[in-house]
Every structure is written in structure tokens, then in C-alpha cells.
C-alpha positions as CSV (number, residue, x, y, z in Angstrom):
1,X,25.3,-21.6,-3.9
2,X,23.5,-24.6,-2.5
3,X,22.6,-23.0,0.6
4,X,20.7,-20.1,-1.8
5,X,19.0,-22.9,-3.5
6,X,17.9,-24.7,-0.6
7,X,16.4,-21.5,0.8
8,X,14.6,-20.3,-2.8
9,X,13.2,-24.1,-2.4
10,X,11.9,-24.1,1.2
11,X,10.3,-20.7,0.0
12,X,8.4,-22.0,-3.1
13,X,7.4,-24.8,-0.4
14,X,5.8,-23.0,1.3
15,X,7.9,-22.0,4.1
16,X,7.4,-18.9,6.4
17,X,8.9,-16.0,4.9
18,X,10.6,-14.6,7.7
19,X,12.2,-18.2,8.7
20,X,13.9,-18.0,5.3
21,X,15.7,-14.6,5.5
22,X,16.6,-15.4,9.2
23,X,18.4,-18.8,7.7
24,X,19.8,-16.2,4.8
25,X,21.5,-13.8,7.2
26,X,22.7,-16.1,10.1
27,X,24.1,-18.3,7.3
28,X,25.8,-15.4,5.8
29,X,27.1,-13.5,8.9
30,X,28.5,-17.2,9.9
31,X,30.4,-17.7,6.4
32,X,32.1,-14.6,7.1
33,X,33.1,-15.1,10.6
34,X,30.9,-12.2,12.1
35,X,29.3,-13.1,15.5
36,X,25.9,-13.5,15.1
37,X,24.5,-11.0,17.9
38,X,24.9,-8.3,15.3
39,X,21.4,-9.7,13.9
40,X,20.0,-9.1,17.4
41,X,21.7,-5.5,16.8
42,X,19.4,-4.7,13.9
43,X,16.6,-5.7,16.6
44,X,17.6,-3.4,18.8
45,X,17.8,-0.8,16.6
46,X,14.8,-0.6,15.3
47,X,13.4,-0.1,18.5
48,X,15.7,3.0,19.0
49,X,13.9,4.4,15.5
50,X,11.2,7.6,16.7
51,X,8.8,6.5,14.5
52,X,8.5,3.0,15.6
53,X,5.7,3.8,17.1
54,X,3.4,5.2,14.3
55,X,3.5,1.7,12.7
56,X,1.2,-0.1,15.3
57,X,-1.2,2.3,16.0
58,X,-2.0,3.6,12.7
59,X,-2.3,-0.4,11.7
60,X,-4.8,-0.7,14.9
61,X,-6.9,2.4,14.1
62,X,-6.9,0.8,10.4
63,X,-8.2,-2.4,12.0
64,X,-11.1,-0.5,14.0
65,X,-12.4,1.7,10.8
66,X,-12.5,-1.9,9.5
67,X,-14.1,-3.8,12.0
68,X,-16.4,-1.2,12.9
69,X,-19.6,0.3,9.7
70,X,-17.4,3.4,9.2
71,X,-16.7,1.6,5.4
72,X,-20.6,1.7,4.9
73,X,-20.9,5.5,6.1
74,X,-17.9,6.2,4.1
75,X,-19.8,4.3,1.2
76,X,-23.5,6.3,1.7
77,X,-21.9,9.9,2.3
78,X,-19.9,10.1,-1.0
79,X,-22.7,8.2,-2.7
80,X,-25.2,11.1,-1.0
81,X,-23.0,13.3,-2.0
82,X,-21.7,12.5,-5.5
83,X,-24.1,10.1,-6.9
84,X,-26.2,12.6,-9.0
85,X,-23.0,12.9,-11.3
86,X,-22.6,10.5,-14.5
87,X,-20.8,7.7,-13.5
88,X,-21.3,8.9,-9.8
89,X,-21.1,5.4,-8.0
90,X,-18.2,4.3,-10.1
91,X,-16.2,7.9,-8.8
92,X,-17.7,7.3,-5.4
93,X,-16.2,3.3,-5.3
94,X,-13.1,4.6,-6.4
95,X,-12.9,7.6,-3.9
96,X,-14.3,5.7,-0.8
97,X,-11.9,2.5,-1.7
98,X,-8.6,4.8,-2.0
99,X,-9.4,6.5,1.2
100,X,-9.8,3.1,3.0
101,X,-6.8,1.5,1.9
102,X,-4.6,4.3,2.8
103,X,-5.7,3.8,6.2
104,X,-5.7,0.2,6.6
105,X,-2.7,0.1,4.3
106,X,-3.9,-3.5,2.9
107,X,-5.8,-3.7,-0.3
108,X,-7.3,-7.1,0.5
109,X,-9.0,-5.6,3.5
110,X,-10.6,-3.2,1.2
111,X,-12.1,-5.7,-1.3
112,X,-13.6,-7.7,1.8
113,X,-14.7,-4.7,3.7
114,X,-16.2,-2.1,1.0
115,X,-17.1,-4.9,-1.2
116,X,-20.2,-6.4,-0.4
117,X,-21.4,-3.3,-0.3
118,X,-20.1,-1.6,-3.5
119,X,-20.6,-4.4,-5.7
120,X,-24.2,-5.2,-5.2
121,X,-25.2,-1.8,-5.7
122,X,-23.2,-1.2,-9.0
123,X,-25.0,-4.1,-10.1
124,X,-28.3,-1.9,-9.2
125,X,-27.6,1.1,-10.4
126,X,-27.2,-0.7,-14.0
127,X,-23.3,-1.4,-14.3
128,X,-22.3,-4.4,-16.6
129,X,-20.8,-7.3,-14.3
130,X,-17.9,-7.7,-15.5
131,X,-17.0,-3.3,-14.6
132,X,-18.6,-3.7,-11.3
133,X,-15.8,-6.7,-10.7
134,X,-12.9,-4.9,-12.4
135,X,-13.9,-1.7,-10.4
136,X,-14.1,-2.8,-6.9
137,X,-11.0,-5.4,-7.4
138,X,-8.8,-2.8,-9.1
139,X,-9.9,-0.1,-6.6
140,X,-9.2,-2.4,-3.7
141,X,-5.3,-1.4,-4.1
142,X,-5.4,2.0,-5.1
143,X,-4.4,4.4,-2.0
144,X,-1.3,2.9,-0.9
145,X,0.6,6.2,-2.2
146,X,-2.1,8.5,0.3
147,X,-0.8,9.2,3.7
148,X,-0.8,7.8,6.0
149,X,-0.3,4.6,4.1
150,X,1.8,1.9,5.7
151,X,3.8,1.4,3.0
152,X,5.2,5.1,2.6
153,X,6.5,4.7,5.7
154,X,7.6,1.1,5.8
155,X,9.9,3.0,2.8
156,X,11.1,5.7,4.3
157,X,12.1,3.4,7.3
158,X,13.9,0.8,5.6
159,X,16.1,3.5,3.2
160,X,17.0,5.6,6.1
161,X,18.2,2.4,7.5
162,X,20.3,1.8,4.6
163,X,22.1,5.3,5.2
164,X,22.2,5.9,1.7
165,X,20.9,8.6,-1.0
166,X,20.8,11.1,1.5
167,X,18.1,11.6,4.6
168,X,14.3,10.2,3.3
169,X,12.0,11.2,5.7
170,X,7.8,10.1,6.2
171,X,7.1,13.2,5.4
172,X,8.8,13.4,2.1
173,X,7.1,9.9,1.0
174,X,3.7,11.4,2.5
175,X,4.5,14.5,0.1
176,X,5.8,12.2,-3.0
177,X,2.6,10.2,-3.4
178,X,0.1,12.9,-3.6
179,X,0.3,13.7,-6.8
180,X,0.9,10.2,-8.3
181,X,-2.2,8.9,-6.5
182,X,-4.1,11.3,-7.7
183,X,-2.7,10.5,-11.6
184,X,-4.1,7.0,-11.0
185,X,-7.4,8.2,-9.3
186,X,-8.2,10.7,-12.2
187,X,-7.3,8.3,-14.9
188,X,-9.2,5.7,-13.5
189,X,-11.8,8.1,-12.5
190,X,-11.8,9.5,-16.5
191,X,-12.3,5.8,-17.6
192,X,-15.2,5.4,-15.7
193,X,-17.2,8.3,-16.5
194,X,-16.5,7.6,-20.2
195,X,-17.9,3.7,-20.0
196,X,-21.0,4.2,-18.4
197,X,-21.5,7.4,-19.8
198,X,-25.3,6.6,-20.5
199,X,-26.3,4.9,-17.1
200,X,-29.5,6.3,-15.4
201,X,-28.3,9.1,-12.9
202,X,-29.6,9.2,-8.8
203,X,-31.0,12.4,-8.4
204,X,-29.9,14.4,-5.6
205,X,-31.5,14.4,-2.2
206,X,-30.4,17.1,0.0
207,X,-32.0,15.6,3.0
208,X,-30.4,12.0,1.9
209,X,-27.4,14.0,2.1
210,X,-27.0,15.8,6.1
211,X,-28.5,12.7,7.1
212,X,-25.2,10.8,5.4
213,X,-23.3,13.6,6.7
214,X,-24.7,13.1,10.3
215,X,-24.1,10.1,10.1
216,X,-20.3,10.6,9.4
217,X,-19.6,13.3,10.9
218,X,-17.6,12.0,13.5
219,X,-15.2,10.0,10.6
220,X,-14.9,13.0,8.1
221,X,-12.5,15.0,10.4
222,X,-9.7,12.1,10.3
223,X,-8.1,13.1,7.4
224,X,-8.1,16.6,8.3
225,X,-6.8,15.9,11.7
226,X,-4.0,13.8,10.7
227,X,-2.8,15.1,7.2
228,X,-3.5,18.6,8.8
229,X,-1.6,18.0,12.1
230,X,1.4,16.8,9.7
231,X,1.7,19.3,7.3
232,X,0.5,22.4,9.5
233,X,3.5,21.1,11.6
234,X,1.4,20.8,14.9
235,X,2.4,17.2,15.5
236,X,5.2,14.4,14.0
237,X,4.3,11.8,12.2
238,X,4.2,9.4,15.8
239,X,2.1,12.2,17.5
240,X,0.1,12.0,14.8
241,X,-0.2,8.0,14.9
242,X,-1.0,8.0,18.3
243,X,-4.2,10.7,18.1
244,X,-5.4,9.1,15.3
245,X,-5.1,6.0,17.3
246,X,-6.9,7.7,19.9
247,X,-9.7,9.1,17.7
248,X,-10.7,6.4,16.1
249,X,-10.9,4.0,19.5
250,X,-13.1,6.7,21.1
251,X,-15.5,7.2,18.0
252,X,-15.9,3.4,17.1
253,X,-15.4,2.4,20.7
254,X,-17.4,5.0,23.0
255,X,-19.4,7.1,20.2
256,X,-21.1,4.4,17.6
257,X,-20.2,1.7,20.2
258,X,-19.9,-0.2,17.3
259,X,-16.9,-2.2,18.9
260,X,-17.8,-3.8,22.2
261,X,-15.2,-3.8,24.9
262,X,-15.6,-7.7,24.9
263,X,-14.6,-7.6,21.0
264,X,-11.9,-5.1,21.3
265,X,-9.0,-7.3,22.6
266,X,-9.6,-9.2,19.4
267,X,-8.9,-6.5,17.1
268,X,-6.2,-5.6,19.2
269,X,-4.6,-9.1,18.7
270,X,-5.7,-9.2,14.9
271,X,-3.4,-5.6,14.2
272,X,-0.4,-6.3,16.2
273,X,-0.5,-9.6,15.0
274,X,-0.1,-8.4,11.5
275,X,2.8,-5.4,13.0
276,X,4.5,-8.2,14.5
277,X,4.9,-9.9,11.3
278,X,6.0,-7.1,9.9
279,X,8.8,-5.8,12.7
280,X,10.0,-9.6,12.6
281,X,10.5,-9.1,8.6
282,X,11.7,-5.9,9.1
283,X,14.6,-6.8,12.1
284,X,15.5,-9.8,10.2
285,X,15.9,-8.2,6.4
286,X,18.0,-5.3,7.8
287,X,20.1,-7.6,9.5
288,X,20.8,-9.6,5.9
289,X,20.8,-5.9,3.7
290,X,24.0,-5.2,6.5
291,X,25.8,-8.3,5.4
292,X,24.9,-8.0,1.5
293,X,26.2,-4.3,2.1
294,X,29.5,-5.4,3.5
295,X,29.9,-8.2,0.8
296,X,29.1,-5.5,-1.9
297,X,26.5,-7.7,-3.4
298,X,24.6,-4.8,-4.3
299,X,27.6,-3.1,-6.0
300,X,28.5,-6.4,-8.1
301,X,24.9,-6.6,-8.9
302,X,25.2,-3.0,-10.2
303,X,28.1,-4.1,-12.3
304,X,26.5,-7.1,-14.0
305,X,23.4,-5.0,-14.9
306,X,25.4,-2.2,-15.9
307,X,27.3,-4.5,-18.7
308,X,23.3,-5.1,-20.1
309,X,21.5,-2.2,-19.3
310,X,23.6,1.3,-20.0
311,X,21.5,4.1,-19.8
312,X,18.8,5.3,-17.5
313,X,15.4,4.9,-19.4
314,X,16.1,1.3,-20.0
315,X,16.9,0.2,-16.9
316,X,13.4,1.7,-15.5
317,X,11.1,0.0,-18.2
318,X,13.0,-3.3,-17.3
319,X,12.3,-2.0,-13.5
320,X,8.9,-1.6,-14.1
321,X,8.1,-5.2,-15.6
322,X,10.3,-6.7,-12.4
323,X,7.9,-4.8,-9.8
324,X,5.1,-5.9,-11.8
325,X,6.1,-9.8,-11.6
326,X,7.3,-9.5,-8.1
327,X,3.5,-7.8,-7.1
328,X,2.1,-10.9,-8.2
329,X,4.4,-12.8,-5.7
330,X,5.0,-10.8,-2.6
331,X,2.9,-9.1,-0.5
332,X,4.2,-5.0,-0.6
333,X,5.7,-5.7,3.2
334,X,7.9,-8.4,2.3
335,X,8.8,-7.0,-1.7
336,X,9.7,-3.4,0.2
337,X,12.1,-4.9,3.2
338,X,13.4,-7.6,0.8
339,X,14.6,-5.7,-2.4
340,X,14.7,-2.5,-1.4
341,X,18.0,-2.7,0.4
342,X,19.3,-4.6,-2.9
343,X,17.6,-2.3,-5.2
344,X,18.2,1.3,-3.8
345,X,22.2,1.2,-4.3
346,X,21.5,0.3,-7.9
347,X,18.9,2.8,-9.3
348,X,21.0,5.6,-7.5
349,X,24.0,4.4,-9.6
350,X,21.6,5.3,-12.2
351,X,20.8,8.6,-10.6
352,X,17.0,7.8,-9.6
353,X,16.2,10.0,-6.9
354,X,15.2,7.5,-3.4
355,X,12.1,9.5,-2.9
356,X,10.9,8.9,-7.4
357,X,12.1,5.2,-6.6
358,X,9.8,4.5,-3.7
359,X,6.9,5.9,-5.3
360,X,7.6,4.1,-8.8
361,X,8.2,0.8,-6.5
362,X,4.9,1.1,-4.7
363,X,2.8,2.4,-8.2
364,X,4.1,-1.2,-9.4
365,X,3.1,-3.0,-6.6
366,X,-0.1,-1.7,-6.4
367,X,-1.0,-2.5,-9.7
368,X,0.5,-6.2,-8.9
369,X,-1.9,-6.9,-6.6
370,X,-4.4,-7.5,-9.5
371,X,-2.0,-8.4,-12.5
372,X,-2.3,-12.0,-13.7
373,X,-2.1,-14.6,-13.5
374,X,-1.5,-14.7,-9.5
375,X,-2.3,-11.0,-8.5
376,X,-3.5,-11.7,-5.0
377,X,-6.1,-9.2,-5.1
378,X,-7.8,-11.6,-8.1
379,X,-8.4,-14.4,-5.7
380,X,-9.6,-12.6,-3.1
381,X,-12.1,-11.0,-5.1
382,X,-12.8,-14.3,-7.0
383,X,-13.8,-16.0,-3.1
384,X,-15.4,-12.6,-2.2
385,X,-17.8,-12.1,-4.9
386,X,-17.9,-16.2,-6.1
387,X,-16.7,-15.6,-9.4
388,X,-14.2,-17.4,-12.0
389,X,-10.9,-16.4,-11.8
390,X,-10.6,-16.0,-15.5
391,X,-13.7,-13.8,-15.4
392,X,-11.6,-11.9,-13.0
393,X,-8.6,-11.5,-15.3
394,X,-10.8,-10.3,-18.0
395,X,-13.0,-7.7,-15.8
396,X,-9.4,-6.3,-14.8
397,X,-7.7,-6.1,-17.8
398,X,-9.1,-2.7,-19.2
399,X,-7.7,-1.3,-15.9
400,X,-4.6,-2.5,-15.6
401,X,-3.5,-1.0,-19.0
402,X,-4.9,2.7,-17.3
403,X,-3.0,2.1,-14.3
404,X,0.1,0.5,-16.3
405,X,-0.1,3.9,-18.8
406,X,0.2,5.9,-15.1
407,X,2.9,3.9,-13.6
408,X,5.1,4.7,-17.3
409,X,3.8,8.5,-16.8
410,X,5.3,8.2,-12.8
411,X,8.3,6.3,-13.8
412,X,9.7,8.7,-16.6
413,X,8.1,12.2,-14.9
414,X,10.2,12.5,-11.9
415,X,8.7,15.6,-10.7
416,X,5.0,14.5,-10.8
417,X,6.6,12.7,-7.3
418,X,9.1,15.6,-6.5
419,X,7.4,18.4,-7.2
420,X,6.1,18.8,-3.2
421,X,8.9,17.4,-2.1
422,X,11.2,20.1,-3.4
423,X,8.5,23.3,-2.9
């Protein structure tokens, strides 16, 4: 018991994450005599997993779209494009923002990228201040359910780890998020249109338009390629990694040249910097889910929440409010290869389907990124945009009840996630 609370101490101290677990496993493998090697085990079998490989270079293409302008052609097609509709900008921020994130698979990146351009020209296009900030820090997390999304994999790796609930594969989570994301991109979508119902439209230019389309057109076959490749069953999901990998390097690299050979080792650093992180997380977290499994932590826990919580419907509302709180805390890397291994045993005592529960876990997060009064996402954009942080919280708040009112639709409509899964 002290040990725990020295280690929940060093954490709120500021310590590094992954420093914390590794203290948390070796400490309990060493209480219960095992030999420590076995965390070096969990090491080595992650690098024995065949989609190891997709996590790295989808994170590095991610890191070139952002490094390179393919966020402001992104921005000027759909705006070419879509902007003669009512509430056109609004559905084009939301659209261009989802897309981007589920590439880079970090919302903060979003807000910093697509940003400085979004916001400004909200404001010009006669949007209210307080919807342009809510809009473009709300949409800065939305596309973490699209493929190929870090964290759908990142879930699909860690619970086939676990060897529990039967085989969860990319391609299911890939599947399972599709319809969900698009709940959340309608609804918010819907809102928009409705609030600035009477804003002065931007009549359509077809020239305005091929040029944006000229000037994208070597980024608007990506998702085609990979989601195509996929589900046409060309290519795995590490095939698929490594051409889109490929794609973007020569585009941004030998195409726009928007990269210079002298910059690229950079971004190379930045992204496996960041995968490093995470594979560090990831080795050291499996390595203490194997000794909570074979203490049957998760399966006392299961008990004591069984004793408080006895049918199914409560225990996901009081789900839904933990995910939200931990949002606020963790970013979705840690959350996922922290309480996943301690949460999965328990909602399938409550017969939640793996695939439902990784889709209602990253809805949650998403939405935590902005939720107050820590949501990450609220500080970045407070620092991007130079803006009060209680401004923030009130700009967001008329979103985060949309999004909240999809998450309870998600949570309690199983097959809104299963529905591809199963067909």
C-alpha cells in the first residue's frame, strides 16, 4: 500500500509516466518472487507483433502532412468546394480537422496546424468569436475513431495482448469507428448549420475550385489508397502503413518539395520520438497488465464493483463520467495502455462487446480532450489563439453537450459500432 502511494505521488509530481509503471511492475513482479526478465519478455514481444510496424510509419507520414502546407490545401479545397453552402466554412473546419487528426492521430497537432488558418477566416467570413474558438478547439479532436487513427490500433494491439474477449483485429476497430465518427461529425455538423444559419454565403467559383483541386491533387488520393488498399483486401494494415509512408515522403519530399532533405531528419526525430514514447509505455504497461492478471486484480476489482453496480446500463453511464475525468488527465496513449488491461476483464463480465468498448473508450477520450476544467485541448488553444481560458470553457461548452448526447447514443447503441463489424 505505501509503495502505491508513493508512486500516485511521484506521478502528481510530475514524474515521467513511463518511470512510474516501470517502478509499478518491477515492484510487483519482485513481491511475488517472479524474476524480473519477464518485463524484458513483454519487450520482446511486442517486437514479434506484424503490425509493429504500421505504428511508426503512419506516425511519420502524419508528421510530414503536418510539417509540410498539405493542412492549408486540405483547408482551401473543401472551402473551394463546400463554401457556397450555409454554414459552409464551419462544415469545411469540421471536415478538414477530422481528416487531419486521423492521420496524425494527435488532436493538439490539429489545433496548432489547421488553426491559424481556420480561425482567422471564420472570424472573416462573420462567425461570432466565441463559435470560431469552440469550433476549431472542439474539432481539433474529432477523427480519432477514422482509420487509420493511432489510437484504433493502439486498441486493437493492447486487447489482443491481453488474450481476452476473443481475436480484435485493426481492421475491426478501423470498421467499428466509421459509423460513430460520422454520429459525431453529423451532429456537430447539424449544430453548425443551425447557428449561423444567416451568415453571408461565398459564392461558388468553379475556377477557384480545379485550381484548389490542382493544387491537391496529389493529397486527395491518400485516403483512397490506404482505406481502399485495406478494405479492397489488396494490402494488410502494415503494407498499407508503409505505402502510405512512402506516398506521403515522395509527394511532400520530391513533388511540393515542401520538406527539404536538410529538414527531413528532424521530422524523422520528432515522430519516432513520439513512437518511442509510446512503445516504451506500451512494453512497460503490458508487462504490469501480466502481473495484475496473475494477481486477479482485475477480477477482485470486478467483484467490488459488482457489489455497487449490478446491471449493465449503470455501470456504462458510471463508465462514461470515468473516461470523461480521465480525458482531462491522460493523454489517449497512456489512458488506452494503462486502463485498458484493467478495464477490458470487467466490462466483458458485463457482457460489453471489446470491439463497442474501444470505441465508447476513445468517444470519451476524445471529448476529454476539451472538457473542463483541464481538457488539454483548452490550453493549447488558449496559447494558440491568445485567449482566456475561461473564455475557452465557455466557447466549448455548447459542444461538448452535442458530442456528450453522441457518446450516450454510442455507449447504449451497440450496433451503431458493430454493425460493419458483423456484415
Amino acid at each position: 500500500m505505501l509503495v502505491t502511494l508513493l508512486l500516485i505521488l511521484f506521478a502528481l509530481l510530475g514524474a515521467p509516466l513511463f518511470t512510474v509503471i516501470a517502478a509499478g511492475a518491477l515492484w510487483g513482479f519482485y513481491s511475488a518472487d517472479i524474476d524480473l526478465s519477464a518485463v524484458l519478455i513483454e519487450f520482446y514481444r511486442i517486437a514479434e507483433m506484424p503490425i509493429l510496424i504500421a505504428i511508426p510509419l503512419f506516425t511519420f507520414a502524419g508528421y510530414l502532412l503536418s510539417e509540410s502546407k498539405a493542412p492549408h490545401r486540405l483547408v482551401e479545397i473543401t472551402r473551394a468546394l463546400l463554401g457556397w453552402m450555409p454554414g459552409g466554412l464551419a462544415l469545411v473546419s469540421l471536415v478538414a480537422c477530422a481528416m487531419f487528426t486521423a492521420f496524425t492521430g494527435a488532436s493538439g497537432v490539429t489545433i496548432v496546424a489547421l488553426g491559424a488558418l481556420l480561425y482567422p477566416a471564420l472570424k472573416e467570413s462573420g462567425y461570432s468569436d466565441n463559435f470560431s474558438l469552440g469550433l476549431v478547439t472542439t474539432s481539433g479532436s474529432l477523427g480519432l475513431l477514422f482509420a487509420p487513427a493511432l489510437p484504433l490500433i493502439l486498441y486493437a494491439v493492447v486487447a489482443q495482448q491481453l488474450g481476452i474477449g476473443g481475436s480484435i483485429t485493426i481492421d475491426d476497430m478501423f470498421l467499428a469507428g466509421v459509423l460513430p465518427g460520422l454520429l459525431m461529425l453529423v451532429l456537430l455538423v447539424a449544430m453548425s448549420l443551425w447557428t449561423v444559419r444567416g451568415n453571408q454565403l461565398t459564392p461558388f467559383s468553379a475556377p477557384k475550385a480545379w485550381h484548389a483541386i490542382r493544387e491537391a491533387a496529389w493529397e486527395l488520393p491518400l485516403p483512397f489508397i490506404v482505406l481502399g488498399g485495406i478494405y479492397g483486401g489488396f494490402f494488410a494494415i502494415s503494407e498499407a502503413a508503409a505505402i502510405t509512408a512512402l506516398y506521403v515522403l515522395v509527394v511532400e519530399v520530391g513533388i511540393h518539395r515542401e520538406i527539404s532533405l536538410k529538414k527531413l531528419p528532424g521530422v524523422m526525430r520528432e515522430s519516432m520520438l513520439m513512437v518511442g514514447g509510446i512503445l516504451i509505455i506500451l512494453g512497460l504497461s503490458l508487462a504490469s497488465t501480466n502481473y495484475l492478471i496473475d494477481a486477479e486484480i482485475p477480477a477482485q476489482l470486478f467483484d467490488i464493483v459488482r457489489e455497487h453496480v449490478s446491471d449493465k446500463l449503470t455501470f456504462l453511464l458510471l463508465l462514461n463520467i470515468f473516461l470523461l475525468v480521465l480525458g482531462t488527465m491522460l493523454d489517449i496513449f497512456s489512458a488506452l495502455v494503462l486502463i485498458i488491461p484493467i478495464l477490458l476483464p470487467i466490462a466483458i463480465g458485463y457482457g460489453i462487446d471489446p470491439v463497442h468498448l474501444g470505441i465508447i473508450f476513445l468517444a470519451n477520450m476524445q471529448i476529454g480532450y476539451f472538457t473542463p476544467p483541464v481538457g488539454m485541448n483548452l490550453f493549447i488553444a488558449s496559447y494558440r489563439f491568445k485567449k482566456p481560458v475561461m473564455q475557452l470553457y465557455l466557447a466549448t461548452l455548447p459542444w461538448f453537450f452535442v458530442l456528450f448526447g453522441a457518446v450516450l447514443i454510442i455507449t447504449y447503441w451497440p450496433a451503431l459500432s458493430l454493425f460493419l463489424v458483423n456484415n
